[in-house]
NUKOL-183219 format. One record per residue (C-alpha): x, y, z. Coordinates in pm, whole numbers, plus 50000, padded with zeros to 5 digits. Layout:
% NUKOL-183219
XYZ
...
% end
This chain:
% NUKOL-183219
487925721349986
489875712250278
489035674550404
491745675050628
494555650550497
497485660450282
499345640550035
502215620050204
504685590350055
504335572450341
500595564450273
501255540050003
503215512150211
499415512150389
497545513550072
500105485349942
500095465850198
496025463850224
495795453049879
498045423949893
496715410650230
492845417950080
494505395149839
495335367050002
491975374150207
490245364949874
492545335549791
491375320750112
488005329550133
487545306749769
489375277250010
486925284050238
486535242950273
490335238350415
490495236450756
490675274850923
490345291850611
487255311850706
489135325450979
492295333850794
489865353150563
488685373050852
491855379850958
492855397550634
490135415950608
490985429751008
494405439450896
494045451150548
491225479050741
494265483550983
496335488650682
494455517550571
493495531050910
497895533550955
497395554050610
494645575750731
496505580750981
499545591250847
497805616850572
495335630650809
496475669650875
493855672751214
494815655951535
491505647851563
490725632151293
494255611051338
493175603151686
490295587951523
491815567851269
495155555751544
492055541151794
490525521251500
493965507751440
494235496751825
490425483651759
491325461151491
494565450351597
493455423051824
490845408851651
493475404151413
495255385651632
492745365451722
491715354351401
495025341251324
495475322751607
492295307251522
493375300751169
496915277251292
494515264851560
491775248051282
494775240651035
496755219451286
494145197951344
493825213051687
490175224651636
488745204651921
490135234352159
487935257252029
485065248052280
482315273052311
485045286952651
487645291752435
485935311152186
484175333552456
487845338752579
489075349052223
486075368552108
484635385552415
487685407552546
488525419952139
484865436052203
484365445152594
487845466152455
485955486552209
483985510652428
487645515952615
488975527052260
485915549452159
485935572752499
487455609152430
491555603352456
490885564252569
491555574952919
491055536653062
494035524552800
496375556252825
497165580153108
498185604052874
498575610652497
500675635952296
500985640151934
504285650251823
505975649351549
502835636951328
502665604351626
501085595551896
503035595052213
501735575052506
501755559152843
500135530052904
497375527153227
497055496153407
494165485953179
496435491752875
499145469752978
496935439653041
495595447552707
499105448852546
499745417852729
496625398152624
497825406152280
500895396352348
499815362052452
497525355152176
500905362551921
502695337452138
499925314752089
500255318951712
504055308951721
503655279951926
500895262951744
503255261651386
506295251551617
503765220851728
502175214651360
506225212451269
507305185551553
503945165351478
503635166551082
506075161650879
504035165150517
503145204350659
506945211050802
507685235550573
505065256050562
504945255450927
508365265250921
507425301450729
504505302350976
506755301251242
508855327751105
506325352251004
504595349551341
507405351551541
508285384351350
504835404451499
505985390751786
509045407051794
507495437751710
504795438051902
507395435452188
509335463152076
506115485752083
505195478452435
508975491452527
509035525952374
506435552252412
506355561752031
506085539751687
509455535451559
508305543451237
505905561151049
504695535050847
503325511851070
506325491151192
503635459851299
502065465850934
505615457050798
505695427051030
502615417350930
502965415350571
506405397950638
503645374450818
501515374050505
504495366650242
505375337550411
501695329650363
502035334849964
504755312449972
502675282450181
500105284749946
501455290349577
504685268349663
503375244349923
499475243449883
498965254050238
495015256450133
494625227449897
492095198350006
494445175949789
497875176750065
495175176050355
493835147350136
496935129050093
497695132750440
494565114150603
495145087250326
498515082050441
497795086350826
495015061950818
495845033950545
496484994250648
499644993850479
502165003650734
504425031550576
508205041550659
509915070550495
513935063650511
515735096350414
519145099250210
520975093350549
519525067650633
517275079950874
513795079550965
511725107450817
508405095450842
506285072350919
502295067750950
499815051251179
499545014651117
503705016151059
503875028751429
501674997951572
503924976851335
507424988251491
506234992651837
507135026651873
505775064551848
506455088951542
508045113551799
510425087051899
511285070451568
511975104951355
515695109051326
516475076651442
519045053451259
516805029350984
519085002151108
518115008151507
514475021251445
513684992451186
515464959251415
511284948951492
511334937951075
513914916350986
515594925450708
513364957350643
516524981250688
518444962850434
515674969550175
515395009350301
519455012650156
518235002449758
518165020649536
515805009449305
512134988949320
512534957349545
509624934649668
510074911649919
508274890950153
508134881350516
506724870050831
506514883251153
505344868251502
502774886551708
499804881851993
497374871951718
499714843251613
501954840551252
501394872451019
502674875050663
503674909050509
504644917750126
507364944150139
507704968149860
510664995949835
510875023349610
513415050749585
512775085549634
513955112049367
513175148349302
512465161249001
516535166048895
517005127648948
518805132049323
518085103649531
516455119149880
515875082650037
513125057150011
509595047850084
509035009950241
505244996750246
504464970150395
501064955350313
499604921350556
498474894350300
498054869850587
494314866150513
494944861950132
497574835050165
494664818850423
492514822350145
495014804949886
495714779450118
491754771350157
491564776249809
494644749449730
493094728849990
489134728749830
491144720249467
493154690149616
490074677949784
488294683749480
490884665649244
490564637749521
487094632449451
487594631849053
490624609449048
487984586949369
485284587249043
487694577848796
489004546348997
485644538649044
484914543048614
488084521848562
487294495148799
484354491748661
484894490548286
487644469148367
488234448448681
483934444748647
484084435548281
486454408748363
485134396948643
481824393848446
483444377948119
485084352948400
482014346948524
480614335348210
483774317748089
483804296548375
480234281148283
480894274747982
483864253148115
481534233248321
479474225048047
481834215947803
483674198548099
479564179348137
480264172347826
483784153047819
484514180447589
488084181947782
490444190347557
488134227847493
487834227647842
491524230047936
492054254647638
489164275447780
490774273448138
494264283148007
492424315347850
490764323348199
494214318248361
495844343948146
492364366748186
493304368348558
496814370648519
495844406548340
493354410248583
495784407648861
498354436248733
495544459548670
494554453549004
498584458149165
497854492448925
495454500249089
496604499549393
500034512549318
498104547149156
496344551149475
499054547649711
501564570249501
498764595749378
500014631249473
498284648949761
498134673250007
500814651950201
502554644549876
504264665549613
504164653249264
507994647549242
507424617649519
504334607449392
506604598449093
509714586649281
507274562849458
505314554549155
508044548548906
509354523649183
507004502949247
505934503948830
509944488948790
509414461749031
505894452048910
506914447348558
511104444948593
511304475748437
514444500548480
513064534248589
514604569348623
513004602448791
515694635248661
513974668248808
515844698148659
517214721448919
514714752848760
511664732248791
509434748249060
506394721249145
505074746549392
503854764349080
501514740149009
498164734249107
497124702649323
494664700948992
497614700248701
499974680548921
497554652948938
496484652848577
500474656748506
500484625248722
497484604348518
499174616848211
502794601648284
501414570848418
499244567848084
502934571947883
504594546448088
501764517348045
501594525547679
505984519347684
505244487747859
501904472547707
502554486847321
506424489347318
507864464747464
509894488747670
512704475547900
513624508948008
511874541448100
513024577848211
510764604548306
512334637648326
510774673448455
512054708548326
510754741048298
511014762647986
510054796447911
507264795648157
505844761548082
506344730448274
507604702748025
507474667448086
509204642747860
508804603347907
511264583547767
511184547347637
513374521247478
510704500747320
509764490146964
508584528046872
506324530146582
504934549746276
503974587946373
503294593846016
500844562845983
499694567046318
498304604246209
497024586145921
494814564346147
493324594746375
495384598146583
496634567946788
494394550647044
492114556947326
495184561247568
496944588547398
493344604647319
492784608347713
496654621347738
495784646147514
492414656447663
494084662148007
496664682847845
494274710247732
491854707148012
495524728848134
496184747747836
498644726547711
499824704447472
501394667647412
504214658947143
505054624347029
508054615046827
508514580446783
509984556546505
510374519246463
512954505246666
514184538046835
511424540947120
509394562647206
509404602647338
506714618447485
507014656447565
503814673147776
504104713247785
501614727148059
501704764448158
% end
């Protein structure tokens, strides 16, 4: 039976062609959630049906039935068209031009056109049309060149949209790049088929073109991930994360940068791409000498702006592919203004809070001992008077000798006192002059020789207002046990820092005594007891080595 086609070569470029683009059709129709997929599905399926009309075409032996199958090829060619401009138009983030006018302007002419196509020899498109030579010969009416022109327009359309999504984007600049290509290609073609009366080729010549079009597709999305919601993803992360963001490339030029990194610098994306680090970065001090390392550097800065002092923490990390080259670096730069307001509120709440414990303490120790004495006074002195009623005078004058030295004590506990609360570290005073001041005035009290050595690696930033002043109570406990226990003419208090720890070590020349004996005993006294209990309220620890006759040493590790 005769169905009228005949078996011709040509038919499975088509038929080839089809399948792959139904393909692809598929591929996007499962990534239906990226942006423009849906209409880059459509799209295939228009030209993989145009795909096999060109075969039809080309196999069918009638002229009518050929006719039949070159008009559906005209019907589906600018839908076709219009589906992938719609596509780049949704994927570049342009979608907000597709208002309900636009669409009516895209959709409505592809199928006002149809009826035009469907009339006996499509006399409103064509003033004539031959077949010869197995094609389709024809001049174009008024109608049809409009047509061919609208076409024409929505291709251009197609190209200029990946030429924009290029300039704007650098994350989607290769695969805009192929899109570029590929549509400029059925451009090209298209242009080429308005000039000549005839298809240059059997085989659809636009069909080519178009899978051309479609390859560069493949590529985008099995190389690049043209479809994938995790680049999109990554992308609005970037675009729309606090931490400003500079890409420096192997040249030392700008390559990238994101939104908050624009407000940073002062200056748009469009204007700052390609531009020298050096020039583009000048706003940062010192950020363009961290973009030319080569390896992981942190550093810190702060930068004047209308909403007064802001602090930024700088981070730079190389940039390698997967053979090891080095293509540039990425610079972050995250604000910690409102954490180091937060650690200096902090800082401030624990000084004001170790003011109010050392405020109790003075209180506790002027009670159990400037009140105690004061009370035993008190009750010496009447018993004086009486045994002085009682021409007792000779117990009377020993009893007033004992109430002279009772003050005498009295008094330095009281010049203690004072001298701990004027040379306490604070928030207007670091520990090293709290102990400059204190060791000073503790040598001219009791004609002591004092000595402050601060080792050049000891960092008293590091500590908090909390450990500085039990540091402080602890030293000052050391030096009145060298001067009330040993006997000490001579005292040096030196500060170091060792594998993470401070160390303190407090230095006498006094009478020293017996470690071993004193471990026998419990432990030593009240005063070391409280040294020891401030040491491990810090996680830390208290040495003494000590012998008779060789002084005293007294070494306080706090981390």
């Amino acid at each position: 039976m005769n169905w009228g086609y005949a078996y011709t070569p040509y038919v499975w470029p088509m038929l080839l062609s089809a399948a792959f683009v139904w393909a692809l059709g598929v591929y996007g129709w499962r990534h239906r959630a990226s942006p423009g997929a849906p209409a880059f599905a459509v799209g295939c399926a228009f030209v993989g049906a145009w795909a096999v009309g060109n075969a039809g075409e080309l196999a069918a032996t009638d002229r009518d039935l050929a006719f039949w199958w070159f008009r559906l090829q005209m019907i589906l060619s600018t839908p076709s068209a219009v589906a992938g401009l719609w596509f780049v138009i949704q994927y570049a983030g342009l979608g907000r031009w597709l208002t309900l006018t636009t669409r009516t302007l895209l959709i409505a002419p592809s199928l006002l056109i149809v009826p035009a196509y469907l009339l006996r020899d499509a006399q409103l498109l064509w003033r004539q049309v031959a077949y010869v030579d197995g094609r389709f010969v024809r001049a174009l009416a008024p109608l049809g060149v409009a047509w061919n022109l609208y076409g024409l327009a929505i291709l251009a359309l197609s190209v200029a949209v990946p030429i924009m999504l290029f300039v704007r984007s650098p994350l989607y600049r290769k695969a805009a790049a192929l899109m570029t290509l590929g549509h400029s290609a059925i451009v090209a073609v298209q242009i080429l088929e308005m000039s000549l009366p005839a298809p240059v080729l059997r085989p659809s010549l636009m069909i080519l073109s178009i899978d051309l079009t479609f390859a560069m597709y493949a590529v985008a999305f099995l190389r690049y991930r043209l479809l994938d919601v995790a680049p999109v993803a990554r992308h609005s992360v970037v675009e729309r994360m606090p931490d400003a963001m500079v890409v420096v490339d192997a040249r030392g030029r700008i390559a990238d940068l994101n939104l908050a990194a624009q407000h940073l610098l002062g200056m748009s994306r469009a204007s700052a791409l390609g531009q020298a680090a050096a020039q583009a970065l000048d706003a940062v001090p010192g950020l363009a000498a961290l973009a030319d390392n080569q390896e992981i550097t942190e550093a810190e800065i702060a930068l004047e702006d209308d909403r007064g002092c802001r602090w930024y923490r700088i981070v730079s990390s190389p940039l390698e592919d997967g053979r090891g080259f080095h293509l540039g670096s990425l610079l972050v730069l995250h604000e910690t203004t409102e954490l180091r307001l937060a650690q200096d509120r902090l800082i401030q709440h624990e000084q004001t809070a170790a003011t109010l414990r050392e405020r109790e303490r003075v209180a506790r120790d002027l009670h159990d001992s400037i009140g105690q004495v004061l009370g035993y006074v008190s009750l010496q002195a009447e018993a004086t008077r009486a045994l002085l009623a009682a021409g007792k005078t000779a117990a009377a004058d020993a009893q007033l000798a004992r109430l002279a030295g009772v003050a005498r004590d009295a008094h330095a506990d009281v010049r203690e006192f004072i001298l701990e609360l004027r040379a306490a570290p604070s928030d207007r005073r670091t520990l090293v002059d709290a102990l400059q001041q204190y060791l000073d005035g503790f040598g001219q009290n009791y004609s002591l020789r004092t000595a402050l050595v601060v080792a050049p690696e000891f960092e008293q930033e590091r500590l908090t207002p909390e450990a500085q002043s039990q540091l402080f109570r602890i030293i000052q406990e050391a030096l009145n046990n060298a001067r009330k226990h040993g006997n000490a003419k001579a005292v040096q208090v030196r500060l170091e820092e060792a594998d993470g720890q401070a160390r303190v070590v407090v230095q006498d020349d006094g009478r020293g005594f017996d470690t071993e004996a004193l471990a026998r005993s419990g432990g030593g006294g009240l005063g070391l007891q409280f040294m020891r209990e401030r040491a491990r309220a810090l996680g830390g620890q208290i040495e003494v080595d000590a012998a008779p006759g060789r002084g005293t040493r007294v070494v306080v590790l706090v981390p």
